[in-house]
C-alpha positions, 0 to 999 in steps of 0.5 A, spaced: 213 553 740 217 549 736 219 551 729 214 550 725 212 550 717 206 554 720 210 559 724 210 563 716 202 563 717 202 564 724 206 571 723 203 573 717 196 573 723 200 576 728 202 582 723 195 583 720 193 583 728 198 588 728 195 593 723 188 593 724 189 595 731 194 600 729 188 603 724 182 602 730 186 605 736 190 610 731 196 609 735 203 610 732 205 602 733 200 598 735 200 592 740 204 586 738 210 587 736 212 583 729 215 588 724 216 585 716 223 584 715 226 588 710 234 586 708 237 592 704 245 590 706 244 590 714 237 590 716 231 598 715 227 600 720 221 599 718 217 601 724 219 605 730 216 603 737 214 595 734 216 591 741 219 584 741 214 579 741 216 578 746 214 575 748 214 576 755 216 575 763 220 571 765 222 568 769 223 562 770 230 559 773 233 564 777 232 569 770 232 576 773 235 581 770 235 588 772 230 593 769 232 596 762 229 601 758 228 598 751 232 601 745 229 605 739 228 599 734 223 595 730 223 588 731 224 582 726 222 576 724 225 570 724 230 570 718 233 562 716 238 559 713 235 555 708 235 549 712 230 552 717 235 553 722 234 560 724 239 566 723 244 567 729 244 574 727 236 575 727 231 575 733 226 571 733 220 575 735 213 572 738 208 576 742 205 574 748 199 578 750 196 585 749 191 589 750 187 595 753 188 599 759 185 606 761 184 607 753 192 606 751 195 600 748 200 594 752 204 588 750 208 583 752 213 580 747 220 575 747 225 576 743 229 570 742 236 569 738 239 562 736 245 559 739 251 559 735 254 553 734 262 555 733 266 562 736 264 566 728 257 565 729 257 568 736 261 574 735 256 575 729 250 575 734 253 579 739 254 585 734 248 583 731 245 584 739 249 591 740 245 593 734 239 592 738 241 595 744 241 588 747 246 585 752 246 578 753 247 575 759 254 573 760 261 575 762 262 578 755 266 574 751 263 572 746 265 565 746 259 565 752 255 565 747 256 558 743 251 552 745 247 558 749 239 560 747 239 568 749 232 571 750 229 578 752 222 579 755 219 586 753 214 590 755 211 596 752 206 601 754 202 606 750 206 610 744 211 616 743 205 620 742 203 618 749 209 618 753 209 611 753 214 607 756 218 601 754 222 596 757 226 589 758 222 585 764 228 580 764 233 576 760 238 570 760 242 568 757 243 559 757 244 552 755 238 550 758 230 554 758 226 553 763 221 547 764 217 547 768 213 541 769 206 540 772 202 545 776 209 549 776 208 556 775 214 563 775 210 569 775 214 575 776 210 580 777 210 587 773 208 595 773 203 595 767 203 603 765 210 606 767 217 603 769 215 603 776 209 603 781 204 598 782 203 591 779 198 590 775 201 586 769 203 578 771 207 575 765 211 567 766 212 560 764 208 554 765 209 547 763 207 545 755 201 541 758 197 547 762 191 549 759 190 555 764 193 560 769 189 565 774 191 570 776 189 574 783 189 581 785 189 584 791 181 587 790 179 580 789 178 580 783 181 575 777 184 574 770 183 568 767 189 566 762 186 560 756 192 557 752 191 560 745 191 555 740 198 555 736 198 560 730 191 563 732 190 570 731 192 575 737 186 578 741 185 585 745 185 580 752 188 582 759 189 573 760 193 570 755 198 563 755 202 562 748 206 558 745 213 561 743 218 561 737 224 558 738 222 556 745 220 550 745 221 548 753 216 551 756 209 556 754 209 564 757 202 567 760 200 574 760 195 577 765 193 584 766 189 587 771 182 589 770 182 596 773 187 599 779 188 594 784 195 590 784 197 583 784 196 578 789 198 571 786 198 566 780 197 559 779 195 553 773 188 551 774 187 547 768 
């Protein structure tokens, strides 16, 4: 989703969910990711364990990275210069999805950071990302940076008190975000409890204009992910397809399985 004057409400809704799940399942973080932003000089950490809202898989366009265990950080929301242009030093974050699964939480999150517009900003980002434990996707130079929209997808599952586990799906670094068209569909496929093991986690795009995704899993069984209305409250539920802050060319989805088979394949039915 675009930059919006509701994006303030939207993530106001997103960190009363955050609370009240927190309080019901007595867990250290809860399951969407947005942490208030607290400036004292540089950033404070708020909250430990609060996952990127990530929001969440990806996928699209040849973007795979490799695996990663996601720093100790808390989130932050989107922080503007005055002209609502987001910050380049601030992430902006978005949950796509959580949810339950053998009575422990989960959730899929982007973080998404502006593209700078000239070397001064870049090289403020990419401290601003070394700070997070982020690296973005390029030579490493900061001057890759400039005219290009860097964005992470997190997974976190359980808490530190459960041995949870955290981690980076996938990320790129581009001047052009994936735009699926149609019934065009990324899915990439995911372990939903630990860094390895069976699929049962499916995070993706797809077009602005899809209203649904199912997903199959091997049992025969489906999860039926709805597009949520923007800045609609978030819901325990294991389908869901969301728009996202600061990614404005495409919707993500997030399918979880409902017990233990694994994935079999995902496609826009509406």
């Amino acid at each position: 989703m675009t930059n919006t004057d509701g994006n303030e409400h939207g993530m106001a809704q997103d960190r009363i969910a955050l609370l009240l799940a927190d309080a019901a399942q007595e867990i250290e973080t809860g399951p969407a990711p947005v942490a208030a932003v607290v400036r004292g000089g540089r950033r404070r950490r708020a909250r430990r364990w609060a996952v990127t809202a990530v929001a969440v898989a990806v996928v699209a366009g040849g973007t795979v990275g490799a695996v990663r265990v996601l720093p100790d950080h808390e989130s932050a929301a989107p922080a503007n210069t005055g002209v609502g242009r987001p910050r380049v030093d601030e992430p902006v974050d978005s949950t796509v999805g959580f949810g339950t699964h053998d009575g422990r939480a989960w959730n899929v999150a982007l973080r998404v950071w502006t593209a700078p517009r000239d070397r001064a900003e870049a090289v403020q980002q990419m401290k601003a990302m070394a700070d997070w434990g982020l690296v973005p996707v390029t030579s490493g130079s900061p001057s890759d940076l400039i005219g290009r929209t860097s964005y992470f997808v997190i997974r976190q599952f359980g808490s530190p008190k459960q041995n949870g586990t955290r981690l980076i799906v996938s990320s790129d670094t581009t001047a052009d975000l994936p735009r699926p068209e149609g019934t065009q569909i990324n899915a990439l496929p995911q372990p939903l409890i630990a860094k390895s093991g069976p699929s049962r986690l499916v995070i993706g795009t797809v077009a602005k204009s899809a209203r649904q995704v199912t997903c199959h899993w091997k049992d025969g069984s489906t999860t039926v992910a709805n597009l949520a209305p923007d800045n609609s409250a978030l819901h325990d539920v294991n389908g869901v397809i969301r728009s996202i802050r600061g990614f404005p060319t495409a919707n993500w989805f997030v399918c979880a399985a409902p017990g233990k088979t694994a994935y079999k394949s995902a496609e826009v039915t509406k």
